[in-house]
N, C-alpha and C positions, 0 to 999 in steps of 0.2 A: 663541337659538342659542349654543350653547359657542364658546370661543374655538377651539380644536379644528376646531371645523365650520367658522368664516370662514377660518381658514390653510386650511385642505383644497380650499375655495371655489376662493381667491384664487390656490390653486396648482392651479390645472386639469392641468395637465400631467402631475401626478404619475399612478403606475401607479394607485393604488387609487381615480382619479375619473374615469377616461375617460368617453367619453358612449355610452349602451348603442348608439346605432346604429352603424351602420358608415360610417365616417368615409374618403372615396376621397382627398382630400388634406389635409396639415398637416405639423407637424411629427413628427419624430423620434419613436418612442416611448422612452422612458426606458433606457439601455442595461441595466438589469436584466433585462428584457422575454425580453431573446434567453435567458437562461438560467432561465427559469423552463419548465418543459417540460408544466405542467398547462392545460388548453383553457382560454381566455379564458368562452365562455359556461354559466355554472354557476351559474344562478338562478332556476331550477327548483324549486320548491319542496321538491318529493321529495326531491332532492339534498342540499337546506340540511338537512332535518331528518336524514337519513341520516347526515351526517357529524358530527353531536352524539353522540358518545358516552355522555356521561351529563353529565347536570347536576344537582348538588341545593345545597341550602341547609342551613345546619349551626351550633348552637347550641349552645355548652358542650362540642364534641366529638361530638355528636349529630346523624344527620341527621334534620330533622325538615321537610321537602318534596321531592320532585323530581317538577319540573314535567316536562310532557309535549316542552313545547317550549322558545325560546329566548324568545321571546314571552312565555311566561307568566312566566318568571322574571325578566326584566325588569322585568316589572309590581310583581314585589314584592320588588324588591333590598331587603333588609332593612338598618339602619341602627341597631340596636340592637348595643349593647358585648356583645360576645361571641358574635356571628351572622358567618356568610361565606361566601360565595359561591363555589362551584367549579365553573366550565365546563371539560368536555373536549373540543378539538375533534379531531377527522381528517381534514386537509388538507380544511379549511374554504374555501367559494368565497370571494369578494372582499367580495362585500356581506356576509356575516355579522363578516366580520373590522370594515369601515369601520362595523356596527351598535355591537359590543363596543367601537369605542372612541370614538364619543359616548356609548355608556354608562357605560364607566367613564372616559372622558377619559383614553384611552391616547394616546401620541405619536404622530404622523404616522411619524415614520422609523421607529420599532419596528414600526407597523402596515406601514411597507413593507418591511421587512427580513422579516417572517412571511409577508407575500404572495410576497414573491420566493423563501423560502428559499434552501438550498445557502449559508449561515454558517457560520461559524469558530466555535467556543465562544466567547463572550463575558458579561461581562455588564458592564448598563449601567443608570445611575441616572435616572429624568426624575422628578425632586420624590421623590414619597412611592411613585415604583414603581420597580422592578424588571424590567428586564428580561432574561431568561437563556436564551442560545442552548445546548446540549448536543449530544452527537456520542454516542448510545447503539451499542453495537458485540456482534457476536454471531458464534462461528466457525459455518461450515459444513462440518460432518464429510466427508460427502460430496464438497463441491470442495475441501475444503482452501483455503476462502477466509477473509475475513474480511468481515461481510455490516453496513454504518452506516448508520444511522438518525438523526434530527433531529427533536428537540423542543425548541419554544420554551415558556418561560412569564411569565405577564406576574402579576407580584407587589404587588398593592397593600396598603391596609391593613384589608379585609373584602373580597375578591377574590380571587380566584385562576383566571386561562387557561391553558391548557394546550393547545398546537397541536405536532397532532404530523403529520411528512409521510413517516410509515413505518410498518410493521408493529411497528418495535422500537423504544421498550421497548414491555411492555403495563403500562400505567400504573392499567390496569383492578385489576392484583396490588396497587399501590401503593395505589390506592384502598380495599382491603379492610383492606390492613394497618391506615392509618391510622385507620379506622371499628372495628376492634378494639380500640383503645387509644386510647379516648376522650382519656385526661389530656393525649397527644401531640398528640392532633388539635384539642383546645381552645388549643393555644398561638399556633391562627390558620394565617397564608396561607406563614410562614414555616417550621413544620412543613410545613406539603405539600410547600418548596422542598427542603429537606430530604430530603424521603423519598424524592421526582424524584431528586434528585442521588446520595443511597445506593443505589438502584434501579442507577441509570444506573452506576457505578462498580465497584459489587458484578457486573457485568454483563461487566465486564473480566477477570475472573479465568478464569472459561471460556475466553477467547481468546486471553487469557496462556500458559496451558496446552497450549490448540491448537497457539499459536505456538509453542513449546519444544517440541513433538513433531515438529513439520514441522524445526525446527534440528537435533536430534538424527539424525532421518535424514538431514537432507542431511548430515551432517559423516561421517556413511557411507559413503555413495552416493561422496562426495569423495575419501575412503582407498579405496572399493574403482575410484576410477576409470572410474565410471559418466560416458561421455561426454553425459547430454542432463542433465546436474546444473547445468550452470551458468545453462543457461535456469529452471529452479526457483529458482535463488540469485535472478536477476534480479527472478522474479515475485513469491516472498516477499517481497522488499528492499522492491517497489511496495505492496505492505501492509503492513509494517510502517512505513514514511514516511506511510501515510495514517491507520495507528492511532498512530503518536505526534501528530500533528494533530489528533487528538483528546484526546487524555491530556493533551499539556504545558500546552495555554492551561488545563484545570481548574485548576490550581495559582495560577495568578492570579486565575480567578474566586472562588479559597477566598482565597486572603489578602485581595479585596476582603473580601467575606463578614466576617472575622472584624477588619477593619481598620473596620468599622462596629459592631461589639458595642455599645459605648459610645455613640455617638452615636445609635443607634437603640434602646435600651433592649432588646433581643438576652435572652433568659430564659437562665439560667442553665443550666436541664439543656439546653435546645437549644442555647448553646454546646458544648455535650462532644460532643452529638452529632456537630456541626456539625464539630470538629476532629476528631475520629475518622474522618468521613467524606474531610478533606484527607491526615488520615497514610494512609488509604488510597489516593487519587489519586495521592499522591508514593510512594509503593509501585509502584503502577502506573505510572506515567510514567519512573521507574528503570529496570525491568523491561522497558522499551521500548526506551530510551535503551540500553543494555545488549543488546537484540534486533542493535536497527540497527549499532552495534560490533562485535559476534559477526559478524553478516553479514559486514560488510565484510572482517573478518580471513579468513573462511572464504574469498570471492571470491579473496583475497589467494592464500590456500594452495592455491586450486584453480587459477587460474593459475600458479604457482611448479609444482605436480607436472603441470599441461599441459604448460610448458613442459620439465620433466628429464624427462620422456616422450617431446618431440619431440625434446631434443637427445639421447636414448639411441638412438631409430628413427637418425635422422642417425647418430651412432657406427657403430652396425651396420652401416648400409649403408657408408659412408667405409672401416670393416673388411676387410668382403664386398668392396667395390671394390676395396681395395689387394691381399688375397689372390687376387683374379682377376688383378691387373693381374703379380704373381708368374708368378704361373702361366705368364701369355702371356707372360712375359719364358724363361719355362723352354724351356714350346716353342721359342719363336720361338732358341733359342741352340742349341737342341740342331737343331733346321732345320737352319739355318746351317751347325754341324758335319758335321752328315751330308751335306750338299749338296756341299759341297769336294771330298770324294773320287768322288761321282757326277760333279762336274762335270768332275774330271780323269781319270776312268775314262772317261768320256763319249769327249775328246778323242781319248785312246791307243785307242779302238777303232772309231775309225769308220778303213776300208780302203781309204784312200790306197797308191800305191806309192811315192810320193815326198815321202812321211814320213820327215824323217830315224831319227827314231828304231827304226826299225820292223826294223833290221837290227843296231841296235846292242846289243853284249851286257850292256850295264848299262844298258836301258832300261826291262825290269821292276821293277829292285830301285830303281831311282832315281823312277819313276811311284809304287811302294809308301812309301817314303822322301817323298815330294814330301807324298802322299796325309796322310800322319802328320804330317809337319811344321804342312799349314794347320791340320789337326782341332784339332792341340795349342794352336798361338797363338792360333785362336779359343776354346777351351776357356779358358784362361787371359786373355785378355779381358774375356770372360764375367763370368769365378769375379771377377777384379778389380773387375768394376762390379756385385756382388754380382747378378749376372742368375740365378748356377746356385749 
């Protein structure tokens, strides 16, 4: 038994060795458990072979078998200098993962990080493998989203897994490429990392693009003062923070990469490719980093012209208020004026007899007189407290 299989033994607990029945009390399941979201029992045989994309075996660059099953390739892992082995899976059940790695003596924690999924791009060294999480990314015209995929691959040295738990990339493409240019694909399991990674990268440019169409309109939408703009700014901003999440860690997974040339004896033309493929990540990770900045300037300027929009509505009205409140100051003065002399015409005619004035002969001219005098000191009033 590999040392492998007695840790896995002796760690019963872990996700990928539960015991097939159904277990009514114990412990905890592993807090992974909760975010892995594919059905526990998936050991069906249909299934296992189902989700084998292809596997073959490859010689000088040449494929020269692909077995039917996993089973059979197993049987004849070849171990000759310049033969290797490429399994594809898609969202592999548990037991073909926990088979591949007594086969090839892959790590416990990489085989539970592929079981779990939902990783960060990473990559990680156990002995003489490799292991490399990816975040593949694709726009969709149609939602104007941005649509990420995950593929792991587990890199030895006549090996090659490949576990993907999404539609994207199709590695199926990578696959042909590499079978078309034998010289590339003789250089072993570190070209196919390679092709993965250029695939994966090359993959970004489409959504780069996507992206910078969706900016372009909203910075529109924002000058022409389209009120349901900022909820778009928000929904972009949440994809763009989940496509830089994907772009930035690549750029450490390449300086690992090229931080091992030497030490792992790394072919020469596969270095250039290998840097060509980082100047292109750091391209792309720019161009992100740059997305999420633009954003946030944009939010900046679409609140600032929200705002000099609210406080102009406000002006207008405060305007509109102060020229009404004019107004009623007009009327209400000129009321006033006119009121005095109704109010003393009022007096002088209601038909008392014992009114003094009512016989007196300067009783008109002095009621006309009385009459002009209020009008005028209210008028003057008035015109003083800028009313009229």
């Amino acid at each position: 038994m590999s040392d492998w299989r007695v840790r896995a033994v002796r760690a019963s607990k872990r996700p990928f060795s539960r015991p097939a029945g159904p277990v009514p009390t114990g412990p905890t399941p592993a807090p992974e458990h909760s975010m892995d979201p594919r059905t526990e029992h998936r050991t069906e045989s249909v299934t296992l072979e189902r989700s084998v994309v292809d596997a073959a075996v490859y010689r000088d660059g040449h494929r020269i078998d692909a077995p039917a099953s996993l089973s059979e390739i197993y049987q004849q892992i070849p171990g000759k200098p310049g033969t290797m082995t490429w399994i594809g899976l898609f969202r592999p059940a548990e037991a073909q993962l926990t088979e591949a790695a007594e086969r090839f003596g892959l790590h416990e924690l990489a085989i539970e990080d592929a079981i779990v999924a939902h990783q960060r791009p990473k990559l990680e060294r156990y002995g003489d493998t490799l292991f490399v999480v990816l975040r593949a990314a694709r726009y969709l015209d149609d939602d104007e989203e941005v649509d990420f995929g995950e593929i792991h691959l587990f890199v030895g040295p006549d090996f090659v897994v490949t576990v993907r738990h999404s539609q994207s990339p199709d590695l199926s493409a990578v696959r042909r490429r590499l079978e078309d240019d034998p010289e590339l694909l003789a250089l072993g399991p570190e070209a196919v990392l390679y092709a993965v990674l250029d695939a994966v990268v090359d993959g970004y440019a489409p959504v780069i693009a996507g992206l910078q169409h969706d900016i372009d309109e909203i910075e529109t939408e924002v000058f022409g003062g389209d009120p349901g703009v900022s909820r778009r700014i928000y929904e972009l901003s949440r994809e763009v923070i989940e496509f830089q999440r994907a772009t930035r860690p690549l750029l450490d997974i390449m300086a690992s990469l090229e931080a091992g040339f030497e030490k792992y004896g790394t072919d020469e033309e596969l270095r250039r490719y290998l840097r060509d493929v980082a100047d292109h990540a750091t391209t792309a990770a720019e161009r992100v980093d740059g997305f999420r900045q633009m954003l946030q300037n944009i939010l900046t300027v679409n609140a600032t012209l929200v705002s000099q929009a609210q406080n102009e509505e406000m002006k207008q009205l405060a305007e509109a208020g102060h020229a009404q409140n004019n107004e009623i100051k007009k009327i209400s003065s000129w009321a006033a004026i006119l009121f005095a002399p109704t109010l003393i015409g009022t007096v002088y005619g209601m038909n008392f007899e014992q009114m003094p004035e009512l016989k007196w002969v300067f009783g008109y001219p002095f009621a006309i007189a009385l009459m002009a005098l209020v009008c005028a000191s209210l008028y003057l009033v008035f015109k003083r407290r800028d009313w009229l």
